[in-house]
C-alpha positions in Angstrom: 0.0 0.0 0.0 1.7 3.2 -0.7 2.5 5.8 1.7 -0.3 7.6 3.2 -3.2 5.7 1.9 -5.8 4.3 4.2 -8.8 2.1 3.4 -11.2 0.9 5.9 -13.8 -2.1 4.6 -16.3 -3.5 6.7 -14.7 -2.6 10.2 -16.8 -3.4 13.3 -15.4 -3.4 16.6 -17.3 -4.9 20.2 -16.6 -4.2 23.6 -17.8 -6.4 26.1 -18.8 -4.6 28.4 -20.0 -6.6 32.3 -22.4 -4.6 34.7 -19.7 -4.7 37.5 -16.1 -4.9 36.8 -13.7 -7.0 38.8 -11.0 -5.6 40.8 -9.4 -8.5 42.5 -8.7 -12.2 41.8 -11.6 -13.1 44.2 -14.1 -11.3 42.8 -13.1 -12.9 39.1 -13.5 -16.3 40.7 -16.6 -15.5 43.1 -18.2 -13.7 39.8 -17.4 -16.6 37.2 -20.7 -17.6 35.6 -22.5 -15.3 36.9 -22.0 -11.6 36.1 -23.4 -11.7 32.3 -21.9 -9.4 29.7 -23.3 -7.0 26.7 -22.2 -6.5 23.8 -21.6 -3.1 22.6 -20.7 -2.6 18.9 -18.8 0.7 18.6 -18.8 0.7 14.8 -20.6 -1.6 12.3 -19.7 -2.1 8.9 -17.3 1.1 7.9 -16.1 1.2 4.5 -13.5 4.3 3.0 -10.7 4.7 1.2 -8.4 8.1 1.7 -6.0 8.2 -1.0 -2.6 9.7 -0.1 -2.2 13.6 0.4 -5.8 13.8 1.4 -7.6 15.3 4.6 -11.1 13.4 5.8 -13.4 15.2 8.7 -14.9 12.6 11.0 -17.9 14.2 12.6 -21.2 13.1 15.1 -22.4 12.9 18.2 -20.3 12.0 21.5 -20.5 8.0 21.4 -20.7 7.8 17.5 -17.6 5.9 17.2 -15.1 8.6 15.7 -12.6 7.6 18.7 -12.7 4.3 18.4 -12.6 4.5 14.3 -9.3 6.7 15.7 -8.0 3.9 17.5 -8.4 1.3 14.5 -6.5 3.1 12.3 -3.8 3.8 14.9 -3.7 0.1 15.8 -4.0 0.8 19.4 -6.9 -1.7 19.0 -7.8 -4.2 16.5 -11.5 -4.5 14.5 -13.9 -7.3 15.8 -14.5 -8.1 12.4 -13.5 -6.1 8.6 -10.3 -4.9 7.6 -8.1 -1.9 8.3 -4.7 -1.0 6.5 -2.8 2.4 7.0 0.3 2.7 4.5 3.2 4.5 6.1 4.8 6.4 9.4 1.6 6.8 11.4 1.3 10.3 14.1 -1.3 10.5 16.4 -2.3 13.1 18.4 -5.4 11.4 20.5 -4.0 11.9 24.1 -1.4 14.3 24.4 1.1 13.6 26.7 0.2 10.1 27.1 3.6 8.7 28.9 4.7 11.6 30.4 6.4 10.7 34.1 5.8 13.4 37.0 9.1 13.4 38.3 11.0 13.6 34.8 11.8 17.0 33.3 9.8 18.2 30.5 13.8 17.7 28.5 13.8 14.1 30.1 9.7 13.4 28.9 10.9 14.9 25.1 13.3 12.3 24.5 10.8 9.5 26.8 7.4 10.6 24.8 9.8 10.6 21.3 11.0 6.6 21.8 7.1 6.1 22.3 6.3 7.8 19.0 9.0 5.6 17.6 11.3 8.3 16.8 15.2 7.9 17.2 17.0 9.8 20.2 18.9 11.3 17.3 16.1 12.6 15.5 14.7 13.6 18.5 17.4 15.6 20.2 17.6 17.0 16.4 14.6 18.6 16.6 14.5 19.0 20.3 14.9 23.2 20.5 12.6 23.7 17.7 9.9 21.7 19.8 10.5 23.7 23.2 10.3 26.9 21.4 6.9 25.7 19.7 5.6 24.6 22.5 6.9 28.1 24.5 8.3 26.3 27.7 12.2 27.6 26.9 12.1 28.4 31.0 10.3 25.5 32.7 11.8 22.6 30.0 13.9 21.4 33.4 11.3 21.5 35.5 9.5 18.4 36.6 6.3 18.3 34.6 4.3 17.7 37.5 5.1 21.5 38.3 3.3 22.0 34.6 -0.4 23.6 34.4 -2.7 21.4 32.1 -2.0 24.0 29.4 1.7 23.4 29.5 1.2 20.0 30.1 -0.7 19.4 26.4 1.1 22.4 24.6 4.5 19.9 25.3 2.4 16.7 24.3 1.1 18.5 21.4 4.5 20.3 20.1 6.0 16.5 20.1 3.9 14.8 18.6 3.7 17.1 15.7 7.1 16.6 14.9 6.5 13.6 13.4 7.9 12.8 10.1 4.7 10.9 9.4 3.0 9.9 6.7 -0.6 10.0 8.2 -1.9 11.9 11.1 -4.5 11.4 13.3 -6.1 14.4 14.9 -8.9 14.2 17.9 -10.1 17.7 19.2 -6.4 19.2 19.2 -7.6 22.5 18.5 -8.9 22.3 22.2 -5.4 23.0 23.3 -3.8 26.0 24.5 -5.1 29.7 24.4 -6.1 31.0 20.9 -2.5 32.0 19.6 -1.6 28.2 20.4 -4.5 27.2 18.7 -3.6 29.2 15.7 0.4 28.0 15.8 -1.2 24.7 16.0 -3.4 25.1 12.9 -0.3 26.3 11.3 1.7 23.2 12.3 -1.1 20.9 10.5 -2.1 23.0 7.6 2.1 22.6 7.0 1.4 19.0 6.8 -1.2 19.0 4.7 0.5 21.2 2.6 4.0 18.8 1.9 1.3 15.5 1.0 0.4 13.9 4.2 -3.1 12.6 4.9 -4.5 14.1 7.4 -8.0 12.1 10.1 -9.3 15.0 11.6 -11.9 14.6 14.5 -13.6 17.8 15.8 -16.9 19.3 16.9 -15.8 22.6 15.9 -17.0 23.0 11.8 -15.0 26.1 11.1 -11.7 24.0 11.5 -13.5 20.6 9.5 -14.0 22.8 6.8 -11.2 24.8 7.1 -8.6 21.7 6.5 -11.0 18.9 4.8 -12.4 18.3 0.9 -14.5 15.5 2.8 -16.3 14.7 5.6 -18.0 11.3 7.2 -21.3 11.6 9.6 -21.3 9.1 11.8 -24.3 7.7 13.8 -24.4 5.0 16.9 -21.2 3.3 14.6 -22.4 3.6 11.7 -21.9 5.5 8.1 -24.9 8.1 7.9 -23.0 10.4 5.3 -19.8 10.4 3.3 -18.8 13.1 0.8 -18.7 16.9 1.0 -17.7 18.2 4.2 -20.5 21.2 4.6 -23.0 18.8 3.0 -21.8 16.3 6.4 -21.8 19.4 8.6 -25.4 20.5 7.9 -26.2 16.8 8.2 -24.7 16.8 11.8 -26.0 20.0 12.8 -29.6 18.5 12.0 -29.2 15.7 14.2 -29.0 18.7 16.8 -31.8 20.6 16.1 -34.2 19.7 19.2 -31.6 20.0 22.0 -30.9 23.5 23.9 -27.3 22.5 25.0 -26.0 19.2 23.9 -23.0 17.9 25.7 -20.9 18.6 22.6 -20.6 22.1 23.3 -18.0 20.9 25.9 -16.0 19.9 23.1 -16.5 22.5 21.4 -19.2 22.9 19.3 -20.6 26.0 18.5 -23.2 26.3 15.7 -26.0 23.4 14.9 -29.5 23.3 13.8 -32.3 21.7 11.5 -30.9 24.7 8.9 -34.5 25.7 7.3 -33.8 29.5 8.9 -30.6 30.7 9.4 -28.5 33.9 10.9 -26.4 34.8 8.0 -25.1 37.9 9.7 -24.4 39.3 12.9 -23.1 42.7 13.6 -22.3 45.0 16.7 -22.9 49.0 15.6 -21.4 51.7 17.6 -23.0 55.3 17.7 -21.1 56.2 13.9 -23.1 53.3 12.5 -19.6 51.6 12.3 -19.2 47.7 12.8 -17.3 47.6 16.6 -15.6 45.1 19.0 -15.3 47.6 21.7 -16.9 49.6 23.3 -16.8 52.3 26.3 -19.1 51.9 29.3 -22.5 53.5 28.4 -22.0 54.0 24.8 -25.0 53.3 22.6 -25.1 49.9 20.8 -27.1 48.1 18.1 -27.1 44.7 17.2 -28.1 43.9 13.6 -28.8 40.5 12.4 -29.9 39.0 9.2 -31.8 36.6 8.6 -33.0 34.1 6.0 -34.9 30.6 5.0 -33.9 28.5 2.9 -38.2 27.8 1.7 -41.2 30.3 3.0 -41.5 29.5 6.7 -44.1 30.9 9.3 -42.0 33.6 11.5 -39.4 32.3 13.4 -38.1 33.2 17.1 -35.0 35.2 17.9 -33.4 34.6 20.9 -29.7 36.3 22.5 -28.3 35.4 25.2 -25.2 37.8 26.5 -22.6 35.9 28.6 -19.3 37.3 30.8 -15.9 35.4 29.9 -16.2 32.8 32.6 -20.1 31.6 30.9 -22.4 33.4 33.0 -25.8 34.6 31.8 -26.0 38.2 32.4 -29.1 39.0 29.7 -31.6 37.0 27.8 -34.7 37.8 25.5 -36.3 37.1 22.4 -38.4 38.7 19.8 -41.4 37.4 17.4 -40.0 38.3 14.0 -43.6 38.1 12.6 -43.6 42.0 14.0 -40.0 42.6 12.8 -41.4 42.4 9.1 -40.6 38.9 8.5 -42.2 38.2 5.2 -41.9 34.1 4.7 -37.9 34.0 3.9 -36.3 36.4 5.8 -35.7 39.5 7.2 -33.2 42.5 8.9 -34.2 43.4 12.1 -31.8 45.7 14.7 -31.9 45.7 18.4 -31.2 49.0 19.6 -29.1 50.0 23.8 -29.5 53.3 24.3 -26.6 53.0 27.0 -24.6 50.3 27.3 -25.0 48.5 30.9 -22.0 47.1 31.3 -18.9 48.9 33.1 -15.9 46.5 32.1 -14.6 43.2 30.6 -15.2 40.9 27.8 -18.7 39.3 26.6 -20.1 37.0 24.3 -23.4 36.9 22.9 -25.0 33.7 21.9 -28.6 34.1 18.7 -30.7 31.5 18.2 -33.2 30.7 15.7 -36.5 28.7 16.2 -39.8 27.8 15.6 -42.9 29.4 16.3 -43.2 27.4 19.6 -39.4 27.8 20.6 -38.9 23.8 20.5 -37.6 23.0 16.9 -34.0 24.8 16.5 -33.6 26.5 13.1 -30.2 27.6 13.9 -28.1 28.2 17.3 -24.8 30.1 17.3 -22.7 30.0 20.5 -20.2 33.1 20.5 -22.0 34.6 17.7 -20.5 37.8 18.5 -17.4 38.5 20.9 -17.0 42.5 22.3 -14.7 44.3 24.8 -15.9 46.9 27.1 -13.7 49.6 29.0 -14.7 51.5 31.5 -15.3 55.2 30.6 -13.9 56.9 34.1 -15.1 57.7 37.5 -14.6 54.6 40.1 -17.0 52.2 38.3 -15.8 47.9 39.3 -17.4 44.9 38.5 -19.2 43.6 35.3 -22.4 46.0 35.3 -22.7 49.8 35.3 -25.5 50.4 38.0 -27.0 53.8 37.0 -28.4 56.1 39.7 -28.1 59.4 41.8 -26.1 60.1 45.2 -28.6 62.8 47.2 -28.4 64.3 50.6 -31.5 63.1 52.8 -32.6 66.0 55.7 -31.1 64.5 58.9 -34.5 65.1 60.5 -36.3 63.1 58.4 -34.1 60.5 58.8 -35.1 60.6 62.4 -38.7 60.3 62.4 -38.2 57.2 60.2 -35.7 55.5 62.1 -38.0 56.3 65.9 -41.0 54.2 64.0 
């Protein structure tokens, strides 16, 4: 098989899973006949071929089988039934940092993590300043890694493994690593890849990136091939699957737009007081927010919904608005929500838009962080999140008096 090629034909893979598992050697030999297992199947019958130089999305719910598909094509485990061949150096990046020790330096887990990988000490040591200075620990690289923060921790997993001089590599959720510049080095890092003819597996809730890096996409479902071909056509199928939950658990892992896709926001924007698209704003500025929206066939008016969020997720604002008295007139509309003074006195929000039916149950579109903003307070001794508007008077002192004698 040549380098880089994968094909996949009728994988399946079963766990066996018992309702309580075994710790010791007594409880194997008291259980024996009598704890009865289930089968789960994982995947059923998966059949593609990636030819070499290519990059395939895998996308679905949490428990559709895209980590264990992962796994297969790693040979960390082996299918049930079917076939699986990989040609080539394989690089995965499913756990970062599996293998690191605590007590060794992060210097001491480079060259420990690289023999894991399969790569020579020589190679290794080779390319070992240009991985410290990716990864941005030059000053803690002697430092035990249990001394590491989480962030450190995976930006050092993350910066080895992509030094891989592999043929095929395995991604799973790596853009949830690091702040946003590490996210971007790290779409960098892989687009390089891409880019000099490697194949590229790429798992991830996030669309933008799916898009982004792959001409193809597959939709799985409870293990099984819903959708293989165009990766937006796969996207929108995903999102649909979506379209009656609020807050599914994927949003953890970072997904951040879904819906049933019959009515959509195709535009967002934050105004200031010029009329001017903004990011920032001062503390009791005027705002508008203008959204556009459309359907893809006539539709009955839809139901717009914001919620705004601080940094750290919490819900400072929510509302909605009947769009059938915003001039909706069957496929879609402009409609502008209009602060006359900003209440917020500093720091950084989000606001999240969603689109639904009538009724508020069926989801036409959501959009988490639809819009981010920044705003700075505008003087005086103002702390905290909110601007609390009011007037400082003196009260007479003697009818404070007779009040406080009742």
């Amino acid at each position: 098989m040549k380098p880089g090629a994968i094909q996949v034909e009728h994988a399946a893979r079963r766990f066996r899973v018992y309702p309580k598992e075994g710790r010791t050697l007594k409880d194997l030999v008291l259980a024996r006949g009598r704890a009865r297992s289930t089968d789960v199947w994982a995947l059923k019958d998966v059949s593609f071929e990636v030819e070499p130089g290519s990059a395939i999305g895998l996308v679905g719910r949490n428990g559709s089988g895209k980590t264990t598909l992962l796994r297969l094509l790693s040979d960390i485990v082996k299918p049930t039934s079917g076939h699986v061949e990989v040609g080539g150096r394989i690089g995965t990046l499913l756990e970062l940092g599996a293998g690191f020790h605590p007590d060794f330096t992060g210097r001491e887990n480079v060259f420990l993590n690289g023999s894991i990988l399969g790569l020579p000490r020589a190679k290794v040591r080779e390319h070992l300043d240009e991985i410290v200075a990716f990864a941005g620990l030059e000053r803690f690289i002697d430092l035990p890694v249990r001394t590491y923060s989480s962030g450190m921790y995976m930006r050092l997993g993350f910066a080895i493994a992509s030094h891989l001089e592999a043929d095929v590599l395995l991604l799973d959720e790596v853009f949830a690593v690091g702040d946003e510049a590490f996210q971007r080095k790290c779409f960098g890092k892989i687009f390089d890849f891409k880019q000099r003819g490697g194949t590229i597996v790429f798992v991830s809730h996030d669309a933008s990136a799916v898009e982004r890096l792959c001409q193809r996409a597959i939709l799985l479902r409870q293990g099984e091939v819903a959708f293989e071909g165009e990766t937006h056509e796969a996207i929108v199928a995903y999102h649909r699957q979506l379209a009656d939950e609020r807050n599914p658990e994927e949003r953890e892992a970072g997904l951040r737009e879904w819906g049933s896709g019959e009515a959509r926001i195709a535009s967002a924007r934050l105004l200031g007081p010029d009329g001017e698209e903004r990011q920032q704003f001062a503390a009791g500025d005027p705002l508008a927010l203008r959204v556009e929206l459309e359907a893809s066939q006539p539709l009955p008016p839809p139901r717009l919904s914001y919620e705004l969020r601080d940094e750290a997720g919490l819900l400072l604002a929510g509302s909605g608005a009947d769009t059938a008295e915003l001039g909706w007139d069957d496929t879609g509309c402009i409609v502008r929500f209009d602060v006359p003074e900003l209440p917020l006195a500093d720091g950084r929000f989000r606001l999240r838009l969603g689109l639904a039916d009538e009724s508020g149950e069926h989801l036409y579109h959501q959009v988490d962080d639809a819009l981010t903003f920044v705003v700075y307070p505008s003087g005086g001794e103002s702390r905290g999140l909110l601007r609390l508007e009011g007037r400082w008077s003196q009260e007479p002192v003697g009818a404070a008096a007779n009040t406080g004698g009742r």
